[in-house]
C-alpha positions as CSV (number, residue, x, y, z in Angstrom):
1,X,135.2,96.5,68.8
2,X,132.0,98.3,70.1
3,X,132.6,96.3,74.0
4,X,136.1,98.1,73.7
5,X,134.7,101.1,73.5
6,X,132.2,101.0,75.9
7,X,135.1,100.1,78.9
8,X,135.8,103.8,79.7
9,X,132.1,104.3,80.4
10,X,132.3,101.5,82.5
11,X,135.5,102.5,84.5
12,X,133.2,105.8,85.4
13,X,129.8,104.3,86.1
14,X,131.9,101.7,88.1
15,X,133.5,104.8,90.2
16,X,130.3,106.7,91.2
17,X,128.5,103.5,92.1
18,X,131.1,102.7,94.6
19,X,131.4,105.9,95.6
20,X,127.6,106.4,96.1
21,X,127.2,102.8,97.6
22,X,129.5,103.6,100.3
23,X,127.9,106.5,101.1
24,X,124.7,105.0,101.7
25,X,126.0,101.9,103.1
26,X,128.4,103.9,105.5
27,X,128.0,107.8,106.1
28,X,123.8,107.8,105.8
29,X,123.6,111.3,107.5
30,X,125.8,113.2,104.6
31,X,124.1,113.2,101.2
32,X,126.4,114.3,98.5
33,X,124.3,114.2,95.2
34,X,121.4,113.6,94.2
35,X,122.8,111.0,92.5
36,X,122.8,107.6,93.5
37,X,123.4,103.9,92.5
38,X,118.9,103.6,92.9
39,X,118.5,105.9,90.2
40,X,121.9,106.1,88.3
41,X,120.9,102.6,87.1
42,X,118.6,101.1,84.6
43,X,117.2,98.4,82.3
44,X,119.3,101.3,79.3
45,X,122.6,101.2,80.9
46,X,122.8,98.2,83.0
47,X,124.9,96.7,80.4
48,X,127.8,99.1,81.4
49,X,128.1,97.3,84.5
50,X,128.5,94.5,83.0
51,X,131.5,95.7,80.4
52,X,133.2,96.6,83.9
53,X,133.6,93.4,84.6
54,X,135.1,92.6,81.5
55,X,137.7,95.7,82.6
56,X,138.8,94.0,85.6
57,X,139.3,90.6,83.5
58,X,141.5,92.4,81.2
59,X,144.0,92.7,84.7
60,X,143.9,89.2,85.4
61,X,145.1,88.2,81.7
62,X,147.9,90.8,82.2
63,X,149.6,89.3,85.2
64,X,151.6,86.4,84.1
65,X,152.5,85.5,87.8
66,X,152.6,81.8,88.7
67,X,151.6,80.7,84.9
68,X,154.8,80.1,83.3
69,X,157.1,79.9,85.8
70,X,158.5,77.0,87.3
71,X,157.3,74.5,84.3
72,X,159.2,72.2,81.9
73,X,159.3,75.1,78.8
74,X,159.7,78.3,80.7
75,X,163.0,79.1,83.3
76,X,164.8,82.2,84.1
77,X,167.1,84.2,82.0
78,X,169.7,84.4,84.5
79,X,172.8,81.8,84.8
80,X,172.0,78.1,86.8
81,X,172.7,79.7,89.9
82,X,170.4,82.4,90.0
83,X,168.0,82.2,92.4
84,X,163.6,82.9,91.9
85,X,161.6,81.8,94.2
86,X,158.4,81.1,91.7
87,X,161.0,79.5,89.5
88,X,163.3,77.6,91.1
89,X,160.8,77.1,94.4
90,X,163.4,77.8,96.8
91,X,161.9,80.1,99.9
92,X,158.6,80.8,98.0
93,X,156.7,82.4,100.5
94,X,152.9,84.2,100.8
95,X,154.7,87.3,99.8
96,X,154.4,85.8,96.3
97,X,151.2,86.4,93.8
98,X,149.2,89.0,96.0
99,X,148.4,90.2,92.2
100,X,147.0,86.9,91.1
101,X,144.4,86.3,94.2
102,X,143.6,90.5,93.9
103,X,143.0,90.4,90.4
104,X,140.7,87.4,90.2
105,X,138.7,88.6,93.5
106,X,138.3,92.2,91.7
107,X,136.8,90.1,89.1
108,X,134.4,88.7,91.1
109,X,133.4,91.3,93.6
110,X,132.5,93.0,90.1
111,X,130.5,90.4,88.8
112,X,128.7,89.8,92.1
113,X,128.0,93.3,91.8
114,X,126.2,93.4,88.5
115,X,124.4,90.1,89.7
116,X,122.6,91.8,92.8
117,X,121.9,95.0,91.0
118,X,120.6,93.2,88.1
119,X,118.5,90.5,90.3
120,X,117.2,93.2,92.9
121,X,117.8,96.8,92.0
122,X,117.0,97.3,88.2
123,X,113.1,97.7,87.3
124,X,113.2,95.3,84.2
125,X,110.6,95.9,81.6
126,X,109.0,92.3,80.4
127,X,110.4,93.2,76.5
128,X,114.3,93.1,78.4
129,X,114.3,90.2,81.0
130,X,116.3,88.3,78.1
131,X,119.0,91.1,78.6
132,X,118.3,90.6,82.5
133,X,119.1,87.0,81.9
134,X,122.0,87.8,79.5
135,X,123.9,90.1,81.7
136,X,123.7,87.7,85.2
137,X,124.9,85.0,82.7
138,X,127.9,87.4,81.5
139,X,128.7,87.8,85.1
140,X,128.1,84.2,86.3
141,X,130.5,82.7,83.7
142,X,133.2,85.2,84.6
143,X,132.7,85.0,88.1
144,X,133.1,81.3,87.6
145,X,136.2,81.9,85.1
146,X,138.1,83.7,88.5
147,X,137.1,81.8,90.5
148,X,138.6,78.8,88.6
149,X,141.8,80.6,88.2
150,X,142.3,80.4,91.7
151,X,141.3,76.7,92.8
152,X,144.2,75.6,90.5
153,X,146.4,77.7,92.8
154,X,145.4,77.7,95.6
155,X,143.2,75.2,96.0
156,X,139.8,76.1,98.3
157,X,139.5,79.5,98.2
158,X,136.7,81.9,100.1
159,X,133.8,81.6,98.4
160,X,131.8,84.9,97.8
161,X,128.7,85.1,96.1
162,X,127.0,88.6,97.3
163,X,128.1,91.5,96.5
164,X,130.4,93.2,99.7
165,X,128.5,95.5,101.8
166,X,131.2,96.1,105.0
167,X,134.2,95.0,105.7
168,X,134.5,91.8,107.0
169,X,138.0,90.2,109.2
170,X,136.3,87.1,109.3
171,X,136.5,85.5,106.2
172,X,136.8,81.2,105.9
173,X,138.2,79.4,103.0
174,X,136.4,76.5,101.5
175,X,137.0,73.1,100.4
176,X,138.4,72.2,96.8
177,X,135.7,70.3,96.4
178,X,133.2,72.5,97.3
179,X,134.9,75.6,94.9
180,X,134.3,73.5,92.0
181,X,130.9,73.0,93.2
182,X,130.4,76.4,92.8
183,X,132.6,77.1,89.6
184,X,130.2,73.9,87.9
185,X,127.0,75.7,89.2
186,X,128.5,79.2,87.8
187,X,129.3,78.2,84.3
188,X,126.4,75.6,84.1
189,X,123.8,78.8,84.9
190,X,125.3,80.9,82.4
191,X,125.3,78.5,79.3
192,X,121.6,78.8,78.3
193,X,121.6,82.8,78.3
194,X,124.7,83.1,77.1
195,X,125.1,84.0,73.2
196,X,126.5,81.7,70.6
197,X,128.0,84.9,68.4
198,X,127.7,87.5,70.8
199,X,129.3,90.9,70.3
200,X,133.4,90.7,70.1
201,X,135.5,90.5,73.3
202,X,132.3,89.2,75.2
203,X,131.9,85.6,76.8
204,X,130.0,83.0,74.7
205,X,128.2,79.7,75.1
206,X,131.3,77.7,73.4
207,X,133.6,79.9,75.4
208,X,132.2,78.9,78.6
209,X,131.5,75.4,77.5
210,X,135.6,75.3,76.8
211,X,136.2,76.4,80.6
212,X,133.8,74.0,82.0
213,X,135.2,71.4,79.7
214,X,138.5,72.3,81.1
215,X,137.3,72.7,84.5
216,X,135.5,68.9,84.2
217,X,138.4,67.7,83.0
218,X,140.2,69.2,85.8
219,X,138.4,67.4,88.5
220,X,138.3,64.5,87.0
221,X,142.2,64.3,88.6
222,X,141.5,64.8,91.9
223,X,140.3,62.8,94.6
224,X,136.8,63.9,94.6
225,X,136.5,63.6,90.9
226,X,133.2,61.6,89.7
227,X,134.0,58.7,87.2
228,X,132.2,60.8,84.4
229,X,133.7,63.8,84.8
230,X,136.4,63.0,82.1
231,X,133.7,61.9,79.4
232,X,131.5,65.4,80.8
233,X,134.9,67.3,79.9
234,X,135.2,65.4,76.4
235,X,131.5,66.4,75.7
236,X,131.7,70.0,76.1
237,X,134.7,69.8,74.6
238,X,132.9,69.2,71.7
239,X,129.9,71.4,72.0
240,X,132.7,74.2,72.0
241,X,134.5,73.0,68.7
242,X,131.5,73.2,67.3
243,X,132.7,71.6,64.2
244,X,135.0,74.5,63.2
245,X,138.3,73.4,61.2
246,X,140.8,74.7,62.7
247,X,142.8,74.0,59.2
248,X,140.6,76.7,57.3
249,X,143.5,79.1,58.4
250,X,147.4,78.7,59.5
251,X,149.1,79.2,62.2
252,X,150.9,82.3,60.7
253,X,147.1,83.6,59.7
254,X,145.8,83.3,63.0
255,X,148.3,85.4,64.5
256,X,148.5,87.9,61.9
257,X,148.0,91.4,63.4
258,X,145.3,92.5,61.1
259,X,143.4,88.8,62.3
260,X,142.6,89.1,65.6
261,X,138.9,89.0,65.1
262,X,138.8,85.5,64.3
263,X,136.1,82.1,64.3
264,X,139.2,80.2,65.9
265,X,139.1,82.7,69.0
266,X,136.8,81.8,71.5
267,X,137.6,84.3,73.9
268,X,140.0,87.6,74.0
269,X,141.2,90.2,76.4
270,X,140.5,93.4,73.8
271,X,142.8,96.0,74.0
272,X,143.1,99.2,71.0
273,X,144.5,102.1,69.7
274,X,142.3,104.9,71.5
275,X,144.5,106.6,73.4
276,X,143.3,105.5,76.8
277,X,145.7,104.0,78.7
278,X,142.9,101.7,79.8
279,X,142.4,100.6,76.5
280,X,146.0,100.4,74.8
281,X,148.1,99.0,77.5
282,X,148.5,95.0,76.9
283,X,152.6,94.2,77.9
284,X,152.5,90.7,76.3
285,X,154.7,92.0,73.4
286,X,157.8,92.2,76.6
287,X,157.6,88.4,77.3
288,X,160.1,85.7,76.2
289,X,162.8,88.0,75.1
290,X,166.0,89.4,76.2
291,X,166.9,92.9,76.1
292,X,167.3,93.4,72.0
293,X,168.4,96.6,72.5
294,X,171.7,95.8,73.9
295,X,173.0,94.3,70.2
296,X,174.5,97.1,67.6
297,X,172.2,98.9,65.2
298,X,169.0,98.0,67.7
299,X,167.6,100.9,68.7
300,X,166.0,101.2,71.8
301,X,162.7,103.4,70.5
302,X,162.3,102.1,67.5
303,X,162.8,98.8,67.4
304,X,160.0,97.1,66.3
305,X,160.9,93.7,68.7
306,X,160.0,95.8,72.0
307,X,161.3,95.7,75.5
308,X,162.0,93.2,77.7
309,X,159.5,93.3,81.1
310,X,159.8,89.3,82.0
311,X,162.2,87.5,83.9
312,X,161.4,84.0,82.0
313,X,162.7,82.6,79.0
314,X,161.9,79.5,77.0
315,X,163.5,76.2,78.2
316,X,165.8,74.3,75.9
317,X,163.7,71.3,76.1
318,X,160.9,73.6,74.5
319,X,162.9,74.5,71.4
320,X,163.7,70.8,70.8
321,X,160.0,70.2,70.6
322,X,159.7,72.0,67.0
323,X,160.3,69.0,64.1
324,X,161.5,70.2,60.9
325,X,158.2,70.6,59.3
326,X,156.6,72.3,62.2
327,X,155.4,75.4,60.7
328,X,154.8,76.6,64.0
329,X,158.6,77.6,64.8
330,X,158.7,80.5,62.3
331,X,155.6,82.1,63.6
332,X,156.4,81.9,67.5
333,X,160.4,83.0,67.0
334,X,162.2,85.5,65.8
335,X,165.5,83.2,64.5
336,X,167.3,86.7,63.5
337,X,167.3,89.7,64.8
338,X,167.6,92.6,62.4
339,X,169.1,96.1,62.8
340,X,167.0,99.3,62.3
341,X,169.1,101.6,62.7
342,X,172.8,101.9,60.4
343,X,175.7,101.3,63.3
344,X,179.2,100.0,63.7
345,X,180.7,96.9,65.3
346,X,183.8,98.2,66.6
347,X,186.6,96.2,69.0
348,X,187.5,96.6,72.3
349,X,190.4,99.0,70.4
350,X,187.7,101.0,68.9
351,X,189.0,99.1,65.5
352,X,186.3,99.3,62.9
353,X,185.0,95.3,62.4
354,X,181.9,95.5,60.8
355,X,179.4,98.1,59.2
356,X,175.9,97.5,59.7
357,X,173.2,99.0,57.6
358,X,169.4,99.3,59.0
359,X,167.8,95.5,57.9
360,X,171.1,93.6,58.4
361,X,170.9,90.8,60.3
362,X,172.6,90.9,63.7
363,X,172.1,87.8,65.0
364,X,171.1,84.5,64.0
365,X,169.6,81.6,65.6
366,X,169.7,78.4,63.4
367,X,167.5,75.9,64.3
368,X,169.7,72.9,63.5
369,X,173.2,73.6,64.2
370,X,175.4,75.1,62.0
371,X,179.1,72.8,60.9
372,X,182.4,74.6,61.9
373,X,182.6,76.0,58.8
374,X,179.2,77.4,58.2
375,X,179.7,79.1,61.6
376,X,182.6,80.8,60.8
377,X,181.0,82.2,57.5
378,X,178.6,83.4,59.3
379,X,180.3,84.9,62.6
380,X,182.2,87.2,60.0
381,X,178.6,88.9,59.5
382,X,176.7,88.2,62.3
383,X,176.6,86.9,65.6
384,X,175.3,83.1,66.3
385,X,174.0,81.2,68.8
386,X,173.7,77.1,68.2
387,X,170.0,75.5,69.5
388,X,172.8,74.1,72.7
389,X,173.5,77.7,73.1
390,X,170.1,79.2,74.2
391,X,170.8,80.2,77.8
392,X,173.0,82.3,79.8
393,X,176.7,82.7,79.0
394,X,178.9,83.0,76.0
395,X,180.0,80.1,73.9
396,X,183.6,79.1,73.4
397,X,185.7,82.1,71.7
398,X,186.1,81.5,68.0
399,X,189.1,83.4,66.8
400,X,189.7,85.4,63.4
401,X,185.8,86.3,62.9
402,X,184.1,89.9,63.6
403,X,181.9,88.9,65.7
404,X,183.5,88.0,68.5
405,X,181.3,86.8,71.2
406,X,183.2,88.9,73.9
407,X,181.9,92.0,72.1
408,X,177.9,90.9,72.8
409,X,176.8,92.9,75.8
410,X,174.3,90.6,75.9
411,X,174.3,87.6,78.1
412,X,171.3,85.7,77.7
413,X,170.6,85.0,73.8
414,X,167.4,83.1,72.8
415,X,165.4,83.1,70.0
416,X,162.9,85.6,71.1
417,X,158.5,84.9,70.8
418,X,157.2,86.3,67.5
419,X,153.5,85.7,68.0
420,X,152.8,87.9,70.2
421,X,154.1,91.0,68.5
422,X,152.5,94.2,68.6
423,X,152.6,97.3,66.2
424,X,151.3,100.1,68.3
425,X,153.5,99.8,71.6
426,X,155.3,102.0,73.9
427,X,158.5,99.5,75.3
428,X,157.3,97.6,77.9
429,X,153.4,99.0,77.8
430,X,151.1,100.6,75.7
431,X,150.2,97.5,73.6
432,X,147.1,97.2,71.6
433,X,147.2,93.8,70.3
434,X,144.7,91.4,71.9
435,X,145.4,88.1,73.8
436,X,144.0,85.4,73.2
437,X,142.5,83.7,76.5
438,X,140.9,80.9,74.5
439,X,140.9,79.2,71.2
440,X,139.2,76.2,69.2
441,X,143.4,74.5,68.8
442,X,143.0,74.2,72.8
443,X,139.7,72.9,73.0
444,X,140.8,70.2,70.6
445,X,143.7,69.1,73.4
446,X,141.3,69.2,76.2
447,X,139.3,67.1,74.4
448,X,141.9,64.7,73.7
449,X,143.1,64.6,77.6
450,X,139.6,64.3,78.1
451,X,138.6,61.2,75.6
452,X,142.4,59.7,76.7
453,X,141.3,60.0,80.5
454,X,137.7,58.2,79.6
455,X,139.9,55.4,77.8
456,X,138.7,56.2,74.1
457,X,142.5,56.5,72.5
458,X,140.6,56.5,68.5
459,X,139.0,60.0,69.5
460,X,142.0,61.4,71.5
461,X,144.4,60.2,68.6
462,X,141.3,62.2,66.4
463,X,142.0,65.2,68.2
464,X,145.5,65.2,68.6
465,X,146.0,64.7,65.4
466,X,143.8,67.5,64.1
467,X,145.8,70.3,66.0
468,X,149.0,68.6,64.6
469,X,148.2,68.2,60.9
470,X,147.5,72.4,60.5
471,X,151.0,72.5,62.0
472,X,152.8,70.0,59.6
473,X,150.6,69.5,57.0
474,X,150.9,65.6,58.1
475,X,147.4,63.8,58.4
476,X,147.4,61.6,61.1
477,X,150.9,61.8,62.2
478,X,150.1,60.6,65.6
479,X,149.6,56.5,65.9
480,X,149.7,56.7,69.6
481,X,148.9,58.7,72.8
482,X,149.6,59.6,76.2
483,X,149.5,62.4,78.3
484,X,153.0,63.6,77.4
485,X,152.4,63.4,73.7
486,X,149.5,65.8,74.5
487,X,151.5,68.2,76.7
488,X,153.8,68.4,73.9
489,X,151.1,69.3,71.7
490,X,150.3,72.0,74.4
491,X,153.3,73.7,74.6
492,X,153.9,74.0,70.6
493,X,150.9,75.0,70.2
494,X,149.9,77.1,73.4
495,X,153.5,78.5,74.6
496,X,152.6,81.4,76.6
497,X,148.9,81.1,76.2
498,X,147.8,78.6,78.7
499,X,148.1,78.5,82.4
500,X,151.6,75.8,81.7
501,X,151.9,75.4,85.8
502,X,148.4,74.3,86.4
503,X,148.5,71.6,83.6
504,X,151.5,70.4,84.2
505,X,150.1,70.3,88.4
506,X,146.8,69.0,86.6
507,X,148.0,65.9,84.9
508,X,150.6,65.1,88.0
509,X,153.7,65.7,85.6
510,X,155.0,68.8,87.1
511,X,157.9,67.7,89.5
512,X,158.9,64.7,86.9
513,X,159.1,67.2,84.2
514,X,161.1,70.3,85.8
515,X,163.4,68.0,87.1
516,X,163.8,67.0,83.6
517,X,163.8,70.4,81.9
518,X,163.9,73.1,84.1
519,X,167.5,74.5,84.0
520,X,167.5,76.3,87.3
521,X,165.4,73.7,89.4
522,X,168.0,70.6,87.7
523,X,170.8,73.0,89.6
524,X,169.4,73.7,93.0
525,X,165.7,73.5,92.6
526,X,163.5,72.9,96.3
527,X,160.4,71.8,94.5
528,X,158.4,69.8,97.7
529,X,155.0,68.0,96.2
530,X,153.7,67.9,99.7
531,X,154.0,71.8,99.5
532,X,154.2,73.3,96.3
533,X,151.4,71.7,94.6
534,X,149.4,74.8,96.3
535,X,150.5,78.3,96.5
536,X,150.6,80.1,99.2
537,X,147.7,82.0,100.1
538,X,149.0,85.8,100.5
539,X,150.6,87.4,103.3
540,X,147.9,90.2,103.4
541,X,144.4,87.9,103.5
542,X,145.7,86.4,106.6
543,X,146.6,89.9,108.4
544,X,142.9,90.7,107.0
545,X,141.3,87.6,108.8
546,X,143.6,86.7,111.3
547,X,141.4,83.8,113.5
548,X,139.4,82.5,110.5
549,X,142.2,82.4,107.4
550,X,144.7,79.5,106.9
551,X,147.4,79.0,105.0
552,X,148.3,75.9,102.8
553,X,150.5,73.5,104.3
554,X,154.6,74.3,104.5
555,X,154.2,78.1,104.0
């Protein structure tokens, strides 16, 4: 993973430009070094600026804020009462997602730094204005990647295109329309120079053909959508497939740890094993699982499940989704939990119930419910909780079994995500195992959305289909479409992967479906569409510009 290994030299090339910058942009009459951003750069390492933007990407993908929560397969962990304002939408305020408008803006204050250094700084050579061209595309498709990120928020966001020279208290925020204007323009720019097989973890032509199929597809919902943006979206769409058959490997093989390089990834946040904090230190092993460590012979260290860092856990609605034949299920849970460590059940008495032995299972989730008898069998052994059971609370007391369920310390049991797994991993941190930002499965649903939105139901049904047969082994299984079918498809497929909120806002299913599914927001949820479509803009930007910035309505 040689763009991996070249982040470090980013993070410090990165450092002394902006150190140098500001010193010649704000203190001219002190010269510290002889060393500055003029001739510190050139045509030989210019690249490096561009693997920094890469760097700040990786922070944006790590931040799971406003993506998950809040949706029709994602709630909190807590009991129906408990109150989260990103959740549940009661008294979300601007206080909420500082990280995710930070993040994205790092992004693309970096990439409109490599783009004015490349354009105006660099002496280019006439043998390397193809890696000119490559590295402003590089940093116009991310640029355009952020910036898209935070239109589906926010909506119009400030658009900023140079790279910052002062400080500024004046900034304006622009129209919707007007920042997918410029995300279109971005990604369109960067297609031709982009590579087709570039080097791993960087951004390629069918990668940013996916986003601006996704981002076409997008706008195609709103008011200002043109009436060929959904066949645009389906196009692209198409260009990014590429013709690769998603069937040529499974769903278990394309989450296989030693797999992660693979022609179904289109695009991946690269983390490793080096050492470097900055390069091991992925967390998406902590999500979708309760604390594992609380059950008996589950040791805290070494348990190979990890350590929960995420207040949200899957819905019930999302575990019904999984049909018998659904391979998917057994790659994306863990249905038992094992011991790894030898330990002893004991009774509130400190009466010896049960040994367990490292490997023994500790507790089981079935995935069709278990009869009376079954259950007791099993409760004798282990502890279970039924597909009704998967939320806070303990079930009805069974008497005469070991495992009582007054003896879990545990509250909240679930079957807990599988695919994301990780084998080098300290808790909550430290994780090398990449995440995958985008893959061929999910260009196959936008196109679907895209072909259903343009009215073509044979080609939607086409792609649909195509994602569902390597799950089921069923050819054609779908007859018929419509946009729920494929947001089912999406969330098998996609759980914790996709931006969930932003389709859901996308397609205009989001308040139908978490007042369907959403546990907390069916008990005392304050979702308002005439507010919470948007999100509010952060606390902090307005302080920053206080006559110029403006909030989104009802915050």
């Amino acid at each position: 993973m040689k763009l991996l290994k070249n982040i470090n030299n980013a993070i410090v090339l990165f450092a002394v430009l902006v150190t140098t910058s500001a010193c010649n942009d704000y203190i001219e009459e002190d010269i510290y070094s002889d060393i500055t951003s003029e001739n510190f750069i050139d045509q030989d390492n210019a690249d490096q600026l561009v693997v920094g933007v890469y760097t700040s990407m990786r922070t944006v993908y790590r931040d799971y804020t406003f993506k998950f929560d809040g949706t029709d397969i994602f709630a909190n962990k807590g009991d129906l009462s408990s109150l989260s304002a990103t959740n549940d939408y009661f008294n979300l305020t601007s206080s909420a997602g500082q990280s995710v408008w930070a993040n994205n803006y790092g992004v693309i204050g970096k990439a409109n730094f490599v783009i004015n250094r490349y354009e105006n700084q660099i002496e280019w050579s006439d043998s390397n204005l193809d890696a000119k061209a490559y590295g402003i595309a590089q940093a116009k498709g991310l640029r355009g990647l952020a910036y898209f990120n935070l239109v589906q928020q926010y909506g119009g966001v400030v658009l900023e295109v140079e790279e910052v020279q002062s400080i500024r208290t004046d900034y304006v925020r622009s129209s919707e329309q007007e920042t997918y204007n410029l995300i279109i323009a971005d990604l369109e720019a960067a297609i031709p120079d982009l590579e087709e097989a570039p080097e791993t973890g960087r951004f390629s032509k069918r990668a940013a053909q996916h986003v601006l199929a996704d981002v076409y597809l997008t706008r195609a919902y709103t008011s200002f959508g043109e009436s060929t943006d959904f066949a645009t979206a389906a196009a692209l769409a198409e260009e990014a497939i590429n013709g690769y058959d998603i069937r040529s490997q499974s769903f278990a093989e394309l989450f296989a740890y030693d797999n992660q390089v693979n022609d179904e990834v289109l695009f991946a946040m690269q983390w490793g094993t080096s050492g470097f904090t900055a390069d091991k230190d992925n967390n998406k092993h902590s999500l979708f699982m309760n604390q594992v460590a609380n059950y008996p012979g589950v040791n805290r260290a070494t348990t190979p499940y990890g350590f929960s860092d995420f207040s949200m856990m899957p819905t019930p609605y999302y575990y019904s989704l999984f049909a018998a034949n659904d391979s998917r299920d057994d790659v994306t849970f863990h249905r038992a939990i094992l011991a790894d460590a030898d330990d002893e059940l004991k009774d509130a008495s400190g009466n010896l119930l049960d040994i367990i032995v490292a490997g023994d299972t500790v507790v089981y989730y079935p995935k069709v419910a278990l009869d009376a008898a079954e259950l007791v069998e099993h409760l004798d052994r282990h502890w279970v909780y039924q597909p009704d059971e998967y939320l806070f609370g303990r079930p009805d007391a069974i008497a005469g079994v070991n495992y009582l369920y007054t003896l879990n310390a545990e509250l909240t049991n679930f079957p807990i995500f599988k695919k994301f797994d990780d084998e080098d991993f300290n808790e909550t941190r430290l994780g090398a195992r990449d995440t995958y930002v985008f893959r061929v499965a999910e260009t196959h649903l936008i196109a679907a959305e895209a072909y259903l939105g343009a009215g073509n139901s044979s080609q939607a049904l086409f792609h649909i289909n195509r994602v569902r047969e390597r799950a089921t082994g069923v050819a054609n299984e779908y007859t018929s479409i419509t946009i729920d079918d494929i947001l089912d498809e999406r969330a098998l497929e996609l759980a914790g992967e996709d931006n969930r909120w932003a389709v859901l806002k996308r397609t205009g299913k989001l308040e139908e479906r978490i007042a369907q599914y959403n546990p907390q927001v069916i008990d005392h949820g304050a979702f308002d569409a005439s507010i919470h479509l948007l999100r509010p803009i952060p606390a902090s930007e307005l302080q920053l510009s206080p006559e110029t910035m403006t909030q989104n309505p009802g915050y």
